[in-house]
DSSP file (Angstrom, degrees, kcal/mol; ACC not computed):
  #  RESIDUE AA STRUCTURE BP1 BP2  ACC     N-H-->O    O-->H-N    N-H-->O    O-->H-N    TCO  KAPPA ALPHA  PHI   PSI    X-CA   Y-CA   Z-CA
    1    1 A X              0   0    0      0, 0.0     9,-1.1     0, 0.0     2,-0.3   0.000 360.0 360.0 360.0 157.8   -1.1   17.0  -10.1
    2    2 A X        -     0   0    0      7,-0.2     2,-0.2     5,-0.0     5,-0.2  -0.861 360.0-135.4-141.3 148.2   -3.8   16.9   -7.4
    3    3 A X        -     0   0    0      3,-1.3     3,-0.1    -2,-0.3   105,-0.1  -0.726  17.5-138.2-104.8 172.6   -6.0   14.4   -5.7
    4    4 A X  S    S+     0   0    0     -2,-0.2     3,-0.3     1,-0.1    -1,-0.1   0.599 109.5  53.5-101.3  -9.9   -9.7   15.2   -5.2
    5    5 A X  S    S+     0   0    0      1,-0.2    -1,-0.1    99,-0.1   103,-0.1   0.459 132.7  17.2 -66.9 -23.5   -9.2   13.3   -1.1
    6    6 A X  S    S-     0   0    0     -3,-0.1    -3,-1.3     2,-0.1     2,-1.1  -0.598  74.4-173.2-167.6  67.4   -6.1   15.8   -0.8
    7    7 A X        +     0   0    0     -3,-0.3     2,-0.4    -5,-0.2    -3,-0.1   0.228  53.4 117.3 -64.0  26.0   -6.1   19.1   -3.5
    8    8 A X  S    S-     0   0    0     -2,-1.1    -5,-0.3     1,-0.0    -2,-0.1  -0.798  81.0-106.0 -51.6 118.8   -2.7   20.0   -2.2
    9    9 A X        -     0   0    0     -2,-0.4     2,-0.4    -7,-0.1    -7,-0.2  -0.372  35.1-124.5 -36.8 151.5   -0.1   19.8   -5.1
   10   10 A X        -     0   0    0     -9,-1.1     2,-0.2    -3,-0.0     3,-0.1  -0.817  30.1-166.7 -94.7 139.4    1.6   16.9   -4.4
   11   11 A X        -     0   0    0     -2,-0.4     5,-0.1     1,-0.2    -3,-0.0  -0.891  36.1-109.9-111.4 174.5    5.7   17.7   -4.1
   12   12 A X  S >> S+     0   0    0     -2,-0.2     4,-2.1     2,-0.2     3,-2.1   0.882 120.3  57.4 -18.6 -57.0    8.5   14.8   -4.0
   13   13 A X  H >> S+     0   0    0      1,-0.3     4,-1.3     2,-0.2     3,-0.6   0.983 111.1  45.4 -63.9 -51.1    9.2   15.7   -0.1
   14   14 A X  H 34 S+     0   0    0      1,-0.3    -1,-0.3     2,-0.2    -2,-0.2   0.569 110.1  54.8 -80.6   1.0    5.5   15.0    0.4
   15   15 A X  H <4 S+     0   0    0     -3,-2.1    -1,-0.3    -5,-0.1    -2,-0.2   0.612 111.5  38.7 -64.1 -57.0    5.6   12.1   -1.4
   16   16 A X  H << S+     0   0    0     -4,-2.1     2,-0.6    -3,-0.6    -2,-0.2   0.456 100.0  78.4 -72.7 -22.5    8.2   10.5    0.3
   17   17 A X  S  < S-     0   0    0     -4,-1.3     3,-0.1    -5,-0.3    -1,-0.0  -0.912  70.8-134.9-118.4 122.1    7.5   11.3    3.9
   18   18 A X        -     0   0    0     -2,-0.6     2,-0.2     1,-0.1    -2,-0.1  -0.310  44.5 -75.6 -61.8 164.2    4.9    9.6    5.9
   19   19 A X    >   -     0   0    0      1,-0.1     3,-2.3     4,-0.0    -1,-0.1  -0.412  40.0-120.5 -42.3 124.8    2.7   11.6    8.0
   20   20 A X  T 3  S+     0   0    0      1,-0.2    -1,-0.1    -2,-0.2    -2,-0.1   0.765 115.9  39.7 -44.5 -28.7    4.1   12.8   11.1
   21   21 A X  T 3  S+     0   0    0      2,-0.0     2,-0.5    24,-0.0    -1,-0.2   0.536  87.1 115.4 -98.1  16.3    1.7   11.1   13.1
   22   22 A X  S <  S-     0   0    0     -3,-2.3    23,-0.1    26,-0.1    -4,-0.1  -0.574  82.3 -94.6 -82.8 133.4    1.7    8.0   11.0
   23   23 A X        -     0   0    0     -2,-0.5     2,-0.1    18,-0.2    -1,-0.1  -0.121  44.2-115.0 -54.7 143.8    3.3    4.6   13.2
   24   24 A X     >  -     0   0    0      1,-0.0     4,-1.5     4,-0.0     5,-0.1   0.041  36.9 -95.3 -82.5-176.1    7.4    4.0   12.6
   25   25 A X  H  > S+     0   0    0      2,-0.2     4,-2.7     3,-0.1     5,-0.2   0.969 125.2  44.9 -62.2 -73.5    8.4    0.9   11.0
   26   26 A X  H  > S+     0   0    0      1,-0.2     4,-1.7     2,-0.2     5,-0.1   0.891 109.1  57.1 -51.4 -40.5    9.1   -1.2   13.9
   27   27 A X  H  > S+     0   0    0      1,-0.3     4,-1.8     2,-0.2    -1,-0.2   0.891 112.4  50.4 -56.7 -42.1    5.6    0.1   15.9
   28   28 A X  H  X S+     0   0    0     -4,-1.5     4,-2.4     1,-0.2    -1,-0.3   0.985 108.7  45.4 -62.3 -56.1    4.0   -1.2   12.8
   29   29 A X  H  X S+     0   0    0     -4,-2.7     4,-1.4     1,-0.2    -2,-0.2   0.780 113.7  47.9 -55.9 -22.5    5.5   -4.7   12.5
   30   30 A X  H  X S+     0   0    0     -4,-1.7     4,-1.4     2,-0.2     3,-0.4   0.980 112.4  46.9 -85.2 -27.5    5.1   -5.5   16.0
   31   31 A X  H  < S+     0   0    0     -4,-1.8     7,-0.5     1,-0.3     6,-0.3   0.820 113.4  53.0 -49.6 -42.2    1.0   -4.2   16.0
   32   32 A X  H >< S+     0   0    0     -4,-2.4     3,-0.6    -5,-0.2    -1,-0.3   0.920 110.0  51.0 -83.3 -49.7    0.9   -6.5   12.5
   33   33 A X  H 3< S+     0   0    0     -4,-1.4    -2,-0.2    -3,-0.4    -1,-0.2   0.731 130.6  18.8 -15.2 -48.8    2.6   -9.7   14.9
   34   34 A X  T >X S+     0   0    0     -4,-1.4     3,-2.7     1,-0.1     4,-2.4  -0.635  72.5 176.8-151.7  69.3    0.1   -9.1   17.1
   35   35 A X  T <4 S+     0   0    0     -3,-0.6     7,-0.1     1,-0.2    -3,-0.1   0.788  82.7  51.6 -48.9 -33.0   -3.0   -7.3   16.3
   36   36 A X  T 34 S+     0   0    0      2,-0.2    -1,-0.2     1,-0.1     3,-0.2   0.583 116.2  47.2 -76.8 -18.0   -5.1   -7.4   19.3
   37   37 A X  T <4 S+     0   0    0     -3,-2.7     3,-0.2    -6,-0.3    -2,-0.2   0.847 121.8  38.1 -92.4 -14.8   -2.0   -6.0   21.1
   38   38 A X  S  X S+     0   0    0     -4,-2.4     4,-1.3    -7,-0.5     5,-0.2  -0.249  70.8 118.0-103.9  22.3   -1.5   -3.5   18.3
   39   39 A X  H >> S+     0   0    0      2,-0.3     4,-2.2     1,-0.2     3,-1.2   0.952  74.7  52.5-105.0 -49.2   -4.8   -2.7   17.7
   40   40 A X  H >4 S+     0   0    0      1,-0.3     3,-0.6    -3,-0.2     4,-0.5   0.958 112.4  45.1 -70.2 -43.8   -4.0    1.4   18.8
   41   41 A X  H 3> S+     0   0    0      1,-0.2     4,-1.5     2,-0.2    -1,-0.3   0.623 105.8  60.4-102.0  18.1   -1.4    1.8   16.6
   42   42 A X  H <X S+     0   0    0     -4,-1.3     4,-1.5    -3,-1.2    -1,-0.2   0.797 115.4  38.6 -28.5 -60.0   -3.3    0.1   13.7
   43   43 A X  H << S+     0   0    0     -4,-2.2    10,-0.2    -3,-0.6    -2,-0.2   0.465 101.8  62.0-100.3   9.2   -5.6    2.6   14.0
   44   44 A X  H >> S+     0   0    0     -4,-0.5     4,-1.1     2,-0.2     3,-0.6   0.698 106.6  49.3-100.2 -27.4   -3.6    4.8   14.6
   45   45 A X  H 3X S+     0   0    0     -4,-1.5     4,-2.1     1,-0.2    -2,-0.2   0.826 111.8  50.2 -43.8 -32.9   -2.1    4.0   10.8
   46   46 A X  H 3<>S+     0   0    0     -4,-1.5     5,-1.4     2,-0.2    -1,-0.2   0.449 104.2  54.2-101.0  12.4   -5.2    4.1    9.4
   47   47 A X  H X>5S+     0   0    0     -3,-0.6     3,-4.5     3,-0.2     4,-0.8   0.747 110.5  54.3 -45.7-110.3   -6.1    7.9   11.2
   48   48 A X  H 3<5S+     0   0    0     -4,-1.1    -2,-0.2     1,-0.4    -3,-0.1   0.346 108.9  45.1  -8.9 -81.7   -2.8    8.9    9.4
   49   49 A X  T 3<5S-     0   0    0     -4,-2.1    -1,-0.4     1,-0.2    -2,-0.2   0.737 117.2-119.5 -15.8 -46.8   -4.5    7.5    6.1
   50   50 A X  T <45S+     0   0    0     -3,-4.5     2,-0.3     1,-0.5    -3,-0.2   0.643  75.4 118.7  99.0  32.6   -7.6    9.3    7.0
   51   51 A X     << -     0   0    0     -5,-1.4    -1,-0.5    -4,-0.8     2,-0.2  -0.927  61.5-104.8-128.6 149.9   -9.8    6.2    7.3
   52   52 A X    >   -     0   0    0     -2,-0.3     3,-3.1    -3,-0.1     4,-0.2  -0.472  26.8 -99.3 -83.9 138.2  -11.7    5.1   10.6
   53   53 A X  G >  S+     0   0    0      1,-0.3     3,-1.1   -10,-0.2     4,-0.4   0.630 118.9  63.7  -6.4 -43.1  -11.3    2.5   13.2
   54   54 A X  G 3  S+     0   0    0      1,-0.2     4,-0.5     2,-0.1    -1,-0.3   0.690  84.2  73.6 -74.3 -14.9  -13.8    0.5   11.5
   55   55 A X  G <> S+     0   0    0     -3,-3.1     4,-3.3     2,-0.1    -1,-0.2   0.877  81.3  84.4 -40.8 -49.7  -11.7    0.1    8.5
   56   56 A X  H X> S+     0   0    0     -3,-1.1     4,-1.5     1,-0.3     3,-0.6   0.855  79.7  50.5 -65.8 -72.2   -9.4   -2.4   10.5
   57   57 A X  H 3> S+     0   0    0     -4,-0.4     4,-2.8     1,-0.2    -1,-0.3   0.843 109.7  49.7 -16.9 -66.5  -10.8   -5.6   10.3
   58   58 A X  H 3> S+     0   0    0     -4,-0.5     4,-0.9     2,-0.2    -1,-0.2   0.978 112.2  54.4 -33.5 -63.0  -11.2   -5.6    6.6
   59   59 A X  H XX S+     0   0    0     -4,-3.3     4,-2.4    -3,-0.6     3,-0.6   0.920 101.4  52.3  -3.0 -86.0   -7.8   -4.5    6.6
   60   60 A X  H >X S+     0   0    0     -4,-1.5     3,-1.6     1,-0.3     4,-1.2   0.917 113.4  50.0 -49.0 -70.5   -6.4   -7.2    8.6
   61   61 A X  H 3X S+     0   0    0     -4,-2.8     4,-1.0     1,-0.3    -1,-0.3   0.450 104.3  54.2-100.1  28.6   -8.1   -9.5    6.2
   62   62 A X  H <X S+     0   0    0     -4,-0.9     4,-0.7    -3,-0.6    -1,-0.3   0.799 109.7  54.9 -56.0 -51.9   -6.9   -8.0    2.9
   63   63 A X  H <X S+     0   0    0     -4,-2.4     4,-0.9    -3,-1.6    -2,-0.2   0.690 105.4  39.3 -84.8 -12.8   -4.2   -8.4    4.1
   64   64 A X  H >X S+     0   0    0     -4,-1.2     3,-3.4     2,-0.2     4,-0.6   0.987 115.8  57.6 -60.5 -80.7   -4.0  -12.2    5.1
   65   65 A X  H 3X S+     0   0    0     -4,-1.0     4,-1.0     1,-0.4    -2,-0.2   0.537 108.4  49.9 -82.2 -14.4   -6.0  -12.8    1.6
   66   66 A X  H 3X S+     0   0    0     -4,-0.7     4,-2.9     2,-0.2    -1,-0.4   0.895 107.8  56.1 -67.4 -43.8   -2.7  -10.8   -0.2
   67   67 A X  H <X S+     0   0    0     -3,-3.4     4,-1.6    -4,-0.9    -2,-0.2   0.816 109.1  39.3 -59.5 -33.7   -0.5  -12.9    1.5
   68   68 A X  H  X S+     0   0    0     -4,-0.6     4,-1.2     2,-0.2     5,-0.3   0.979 110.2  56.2 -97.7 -41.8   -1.7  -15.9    0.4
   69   69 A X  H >X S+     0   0    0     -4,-1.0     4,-2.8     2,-0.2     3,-0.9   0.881 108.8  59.1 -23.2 -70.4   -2.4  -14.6   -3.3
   70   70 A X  H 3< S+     0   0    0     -4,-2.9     3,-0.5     1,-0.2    -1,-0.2   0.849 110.6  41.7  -1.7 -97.2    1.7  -13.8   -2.9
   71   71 A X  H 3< S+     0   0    0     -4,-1.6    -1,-0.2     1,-0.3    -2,-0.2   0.474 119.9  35.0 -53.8 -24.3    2.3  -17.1   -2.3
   72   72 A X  H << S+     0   0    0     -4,-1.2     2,-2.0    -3,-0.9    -1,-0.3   0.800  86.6  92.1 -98.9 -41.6    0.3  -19.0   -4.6
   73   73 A X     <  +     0   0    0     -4,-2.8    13,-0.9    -3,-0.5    -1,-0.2  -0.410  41.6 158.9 -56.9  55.7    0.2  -17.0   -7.8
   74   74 A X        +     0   0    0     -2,-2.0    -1,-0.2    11,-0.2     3,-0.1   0.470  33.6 116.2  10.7 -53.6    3.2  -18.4  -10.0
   75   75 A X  S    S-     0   0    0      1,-0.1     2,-0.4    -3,-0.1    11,-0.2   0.033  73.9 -90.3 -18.4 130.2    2.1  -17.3  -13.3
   76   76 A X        -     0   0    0      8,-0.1     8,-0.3     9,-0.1    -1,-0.1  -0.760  28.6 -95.5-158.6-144.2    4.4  -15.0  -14.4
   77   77 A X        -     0   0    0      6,-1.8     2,-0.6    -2,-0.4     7,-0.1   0.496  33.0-127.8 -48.9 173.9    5.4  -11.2  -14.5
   78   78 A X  S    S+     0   0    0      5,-0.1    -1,-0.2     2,-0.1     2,-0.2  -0.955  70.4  14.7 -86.0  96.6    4.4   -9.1  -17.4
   79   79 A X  S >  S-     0   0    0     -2,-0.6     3,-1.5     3,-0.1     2,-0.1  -0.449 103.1 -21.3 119.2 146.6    7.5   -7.2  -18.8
   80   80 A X  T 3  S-     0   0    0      1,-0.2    -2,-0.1    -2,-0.2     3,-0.1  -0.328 125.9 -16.2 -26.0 108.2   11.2   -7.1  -18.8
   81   81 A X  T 3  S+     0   0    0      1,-0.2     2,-0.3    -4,-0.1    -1,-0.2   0.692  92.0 150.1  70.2  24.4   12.8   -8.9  -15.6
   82   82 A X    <   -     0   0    0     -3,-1.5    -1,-0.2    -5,-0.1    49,-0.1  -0.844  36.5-146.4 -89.6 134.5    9.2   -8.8  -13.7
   83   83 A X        -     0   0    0     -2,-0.3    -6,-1.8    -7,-0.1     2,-0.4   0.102  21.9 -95.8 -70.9-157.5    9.0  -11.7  -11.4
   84   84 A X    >>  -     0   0    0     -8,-0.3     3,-2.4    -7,-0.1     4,-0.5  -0.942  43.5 -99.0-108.3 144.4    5.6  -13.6  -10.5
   85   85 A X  T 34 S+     0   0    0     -2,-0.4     3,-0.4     1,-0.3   -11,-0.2   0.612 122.6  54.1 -42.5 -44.8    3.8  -12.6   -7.5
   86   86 A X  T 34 S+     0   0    0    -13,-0.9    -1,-0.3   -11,-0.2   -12,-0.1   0.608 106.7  54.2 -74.0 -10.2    5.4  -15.8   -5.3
   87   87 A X  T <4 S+     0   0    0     -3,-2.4    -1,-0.2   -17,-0.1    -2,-0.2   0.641  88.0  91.0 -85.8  -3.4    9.1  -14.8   -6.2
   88   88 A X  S  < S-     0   0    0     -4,-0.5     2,-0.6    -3,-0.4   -17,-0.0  -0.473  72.6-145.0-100.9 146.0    8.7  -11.5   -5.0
   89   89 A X        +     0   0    0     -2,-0.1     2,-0.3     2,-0.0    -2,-0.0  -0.967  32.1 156.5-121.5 135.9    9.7  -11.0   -1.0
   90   90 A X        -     0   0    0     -2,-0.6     2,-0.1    41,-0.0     5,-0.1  -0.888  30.1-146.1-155.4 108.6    7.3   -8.3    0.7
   91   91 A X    >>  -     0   0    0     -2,-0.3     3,-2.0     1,-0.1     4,-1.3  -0.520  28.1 -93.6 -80.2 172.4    7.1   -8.7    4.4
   92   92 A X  H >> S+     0   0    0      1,-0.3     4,-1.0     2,-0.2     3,-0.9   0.720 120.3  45.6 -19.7 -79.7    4.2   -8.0    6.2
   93   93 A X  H 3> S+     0   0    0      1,-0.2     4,-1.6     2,-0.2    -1,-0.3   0.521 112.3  55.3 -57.2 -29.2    4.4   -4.5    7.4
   94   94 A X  H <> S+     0   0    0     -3,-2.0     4,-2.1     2,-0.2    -1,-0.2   0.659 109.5  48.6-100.9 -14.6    5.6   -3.4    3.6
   95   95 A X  H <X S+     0   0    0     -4,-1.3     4,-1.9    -3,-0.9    -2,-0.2   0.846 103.2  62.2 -99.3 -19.7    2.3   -5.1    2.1
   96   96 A X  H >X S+     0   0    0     -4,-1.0     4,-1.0     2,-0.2     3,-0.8   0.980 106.0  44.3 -19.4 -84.7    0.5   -3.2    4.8
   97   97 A X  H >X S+     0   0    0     -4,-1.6     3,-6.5     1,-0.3     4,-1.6   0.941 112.6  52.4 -41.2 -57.6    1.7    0.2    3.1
   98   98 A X  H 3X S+     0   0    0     -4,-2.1     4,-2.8     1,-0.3    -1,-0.3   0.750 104.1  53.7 -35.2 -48.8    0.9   -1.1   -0.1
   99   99 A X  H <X S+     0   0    0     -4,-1.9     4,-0.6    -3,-0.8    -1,-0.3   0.581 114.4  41.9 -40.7 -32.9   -2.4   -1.9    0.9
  100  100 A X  H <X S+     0   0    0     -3,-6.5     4,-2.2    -4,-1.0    -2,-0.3   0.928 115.5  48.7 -92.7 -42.8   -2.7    1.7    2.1
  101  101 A X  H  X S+     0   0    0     -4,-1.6     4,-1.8     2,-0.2    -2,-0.2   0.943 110.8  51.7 -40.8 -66.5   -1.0    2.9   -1.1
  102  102 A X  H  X S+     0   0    0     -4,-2.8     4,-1.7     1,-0.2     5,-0.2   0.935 112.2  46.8 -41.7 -55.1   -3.6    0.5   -3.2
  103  103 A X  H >X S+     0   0    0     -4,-0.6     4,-2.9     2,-0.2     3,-1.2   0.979 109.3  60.0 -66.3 -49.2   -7.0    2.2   -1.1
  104  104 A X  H >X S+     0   0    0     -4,-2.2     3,-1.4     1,-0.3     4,-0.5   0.924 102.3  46.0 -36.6 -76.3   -5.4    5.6   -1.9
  105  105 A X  H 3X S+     0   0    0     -4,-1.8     4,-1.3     1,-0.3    -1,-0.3   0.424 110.3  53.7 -71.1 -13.3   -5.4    5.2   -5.5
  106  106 A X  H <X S+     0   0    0     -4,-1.7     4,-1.0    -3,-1.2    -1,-0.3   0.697 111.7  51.4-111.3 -10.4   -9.2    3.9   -5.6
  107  107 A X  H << S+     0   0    0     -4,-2.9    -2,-0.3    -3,-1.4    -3,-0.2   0.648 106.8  45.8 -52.4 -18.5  -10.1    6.7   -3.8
  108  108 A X  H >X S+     0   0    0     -4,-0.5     3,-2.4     2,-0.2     4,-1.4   0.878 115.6  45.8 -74.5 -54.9   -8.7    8.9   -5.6
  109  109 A X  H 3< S+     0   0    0     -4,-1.3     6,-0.3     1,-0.3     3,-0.2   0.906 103.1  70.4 -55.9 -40.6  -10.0    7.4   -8.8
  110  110 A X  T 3< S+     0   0    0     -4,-1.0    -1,-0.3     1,-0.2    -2,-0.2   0.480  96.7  47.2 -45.3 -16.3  -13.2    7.2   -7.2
  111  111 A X  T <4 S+     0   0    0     -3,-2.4    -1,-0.2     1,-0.1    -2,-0.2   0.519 109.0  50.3-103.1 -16.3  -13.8   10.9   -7.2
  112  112 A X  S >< S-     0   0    0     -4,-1.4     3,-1.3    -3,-0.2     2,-0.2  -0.417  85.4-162.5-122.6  52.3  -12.8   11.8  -11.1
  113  113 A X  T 3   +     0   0    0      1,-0.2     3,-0.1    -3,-0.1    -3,-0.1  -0.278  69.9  13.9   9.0  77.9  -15.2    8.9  -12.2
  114  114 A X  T 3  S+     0   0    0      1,-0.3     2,-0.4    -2,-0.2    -1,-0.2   0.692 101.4 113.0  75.6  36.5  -14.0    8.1  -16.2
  115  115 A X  S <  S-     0   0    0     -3,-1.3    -1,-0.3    -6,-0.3    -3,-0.1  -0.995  77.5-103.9-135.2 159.3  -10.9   10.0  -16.0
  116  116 A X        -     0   0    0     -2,-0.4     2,-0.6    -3,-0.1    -3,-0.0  -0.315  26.5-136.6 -62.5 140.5   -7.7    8.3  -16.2
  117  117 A X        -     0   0    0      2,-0.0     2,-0.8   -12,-0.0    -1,-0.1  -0.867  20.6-169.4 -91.3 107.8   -5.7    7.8  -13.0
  118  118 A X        +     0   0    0     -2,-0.6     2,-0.3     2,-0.0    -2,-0.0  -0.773   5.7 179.9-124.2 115.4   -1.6    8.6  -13.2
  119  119 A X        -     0   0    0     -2,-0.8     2,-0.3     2,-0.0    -2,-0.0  -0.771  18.9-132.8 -97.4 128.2    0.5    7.6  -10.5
  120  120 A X        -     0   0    0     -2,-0.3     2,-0.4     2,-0.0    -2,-0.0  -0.880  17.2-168.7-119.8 160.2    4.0    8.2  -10.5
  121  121 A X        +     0   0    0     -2,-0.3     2,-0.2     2,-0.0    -2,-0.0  -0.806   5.1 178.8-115.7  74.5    7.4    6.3   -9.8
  122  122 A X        +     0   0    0     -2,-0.4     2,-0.1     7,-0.0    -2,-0.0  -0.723  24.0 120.8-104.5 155.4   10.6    7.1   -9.4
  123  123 A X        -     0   0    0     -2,-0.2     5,-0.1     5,-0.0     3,-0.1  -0.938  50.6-107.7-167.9 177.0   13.5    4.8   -8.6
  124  124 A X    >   -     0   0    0     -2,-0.1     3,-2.2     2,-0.1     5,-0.3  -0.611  64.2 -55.5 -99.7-170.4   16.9    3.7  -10.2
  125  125 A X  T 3  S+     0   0    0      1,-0.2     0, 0.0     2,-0.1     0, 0.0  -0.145 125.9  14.9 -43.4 146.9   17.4    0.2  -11.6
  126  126 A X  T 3  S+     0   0    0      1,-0.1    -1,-0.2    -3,-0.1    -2,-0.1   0.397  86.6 131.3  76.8   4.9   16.7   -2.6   -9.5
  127  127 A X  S <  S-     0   0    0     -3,-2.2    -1,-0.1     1,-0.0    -2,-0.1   0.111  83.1 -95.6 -97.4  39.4   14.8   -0.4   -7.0
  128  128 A X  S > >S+     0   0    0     -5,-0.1     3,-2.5     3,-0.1     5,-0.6   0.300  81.3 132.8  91.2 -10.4   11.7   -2.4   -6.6
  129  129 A X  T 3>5S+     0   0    0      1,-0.3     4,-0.6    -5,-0.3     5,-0.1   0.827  78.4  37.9 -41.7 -51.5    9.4   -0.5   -9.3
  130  130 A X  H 3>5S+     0   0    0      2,-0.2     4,-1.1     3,-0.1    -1,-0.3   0.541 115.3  58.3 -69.1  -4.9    8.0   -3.4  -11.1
  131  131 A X  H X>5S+     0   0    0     -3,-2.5     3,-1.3     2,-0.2     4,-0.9   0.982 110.7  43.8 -53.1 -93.9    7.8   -5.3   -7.7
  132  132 A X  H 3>5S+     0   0    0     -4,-0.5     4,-1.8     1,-0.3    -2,-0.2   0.444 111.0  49.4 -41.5 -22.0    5.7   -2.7   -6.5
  133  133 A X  H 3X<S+     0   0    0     -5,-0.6     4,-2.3    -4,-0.6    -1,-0.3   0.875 112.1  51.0 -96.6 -35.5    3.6   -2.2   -9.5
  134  134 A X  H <X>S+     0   0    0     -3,-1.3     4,-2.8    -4,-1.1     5,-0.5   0.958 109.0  48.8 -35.5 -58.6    3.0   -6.0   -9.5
  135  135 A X  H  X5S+     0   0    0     -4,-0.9     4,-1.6     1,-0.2    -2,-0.2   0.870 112.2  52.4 -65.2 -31.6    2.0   -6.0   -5.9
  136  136 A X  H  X5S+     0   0    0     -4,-1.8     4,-1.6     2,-0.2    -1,-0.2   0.786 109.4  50.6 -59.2 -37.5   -0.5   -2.8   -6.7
  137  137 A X  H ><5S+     0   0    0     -4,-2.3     3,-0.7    -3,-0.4    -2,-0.2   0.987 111.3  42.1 -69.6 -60.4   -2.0   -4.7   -9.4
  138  138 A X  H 3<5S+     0   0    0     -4,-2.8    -2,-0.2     1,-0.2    -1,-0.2   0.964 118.3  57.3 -41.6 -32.8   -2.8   -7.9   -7.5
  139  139 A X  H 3<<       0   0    0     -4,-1.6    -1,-0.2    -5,-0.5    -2,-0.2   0.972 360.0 360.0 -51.1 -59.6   -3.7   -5.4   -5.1
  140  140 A X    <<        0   0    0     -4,-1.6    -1,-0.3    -3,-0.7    -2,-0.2   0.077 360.0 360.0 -53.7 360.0   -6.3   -3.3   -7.0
């Protein structure tokens, strides 16, 4: 499969591995703590992404306005053993990715206009897959 933002085949390994210049874990959670102190490596996630500095604000409040969605939303899951969007634990920094993951995928769709989009998942039981697919949908 191919994206039309990145017509490489995609393998696993590239799948799995952030960019080499894309911000470590920690560098991200403290930048997300403190955003005005973090503000280079913010943008320096969203470079890795391939989206500009001007992106970040918006971001930032995507990502507030998920957080409280999280928390409020009850209703719940869809499916076998899916919780509701306020049982689910997603820190900060992981809803961040998600976020980036989420923008990915409406770019992508965004370039093959009325053709089906199929993203795929692996993990074993109990490794977050309906989690994640929850979080994608609120996301989306």
């Amino acid at each position: 499969e191919t994206c039309p933002t990145n017509p490489r085949p995609h393998t696993i390994q590239e799948q799995t591995m952030a960019p080499a210049d894309a911000p470590t874990q920690p560098a991200l959670a403290s930048a997300l703590a403190d955003p005005a102190a973090g503000r280079a490596t913010l943008v320096a996630a969203l470079a890795a992404e391939g989206v500009g500095e001007d992106a970040l604000s918006e971001r930032l409040a995507q990502l507030k306005a998920a957080q409280q969605i999280m928390k409020e939303r009850t209703a719940p899951g869809v499916g076998d053993n899916v919780k509701s969007l306020s049982e689910l634990t997603c820190d900060t920094e992981d809803l961040w990715c998600y976020l980036q993951v989420a923008h990915h995928l409406k770019r992508c769709k965004a370039q093959s206009p009325g053709q089906m989009l199929v993203a795929g998942l692996v993990a074993p039981a109990g490794g977050g897959k309906s989690s994640l697919v929850t979080i994608l949908h609120m996301l989306l």
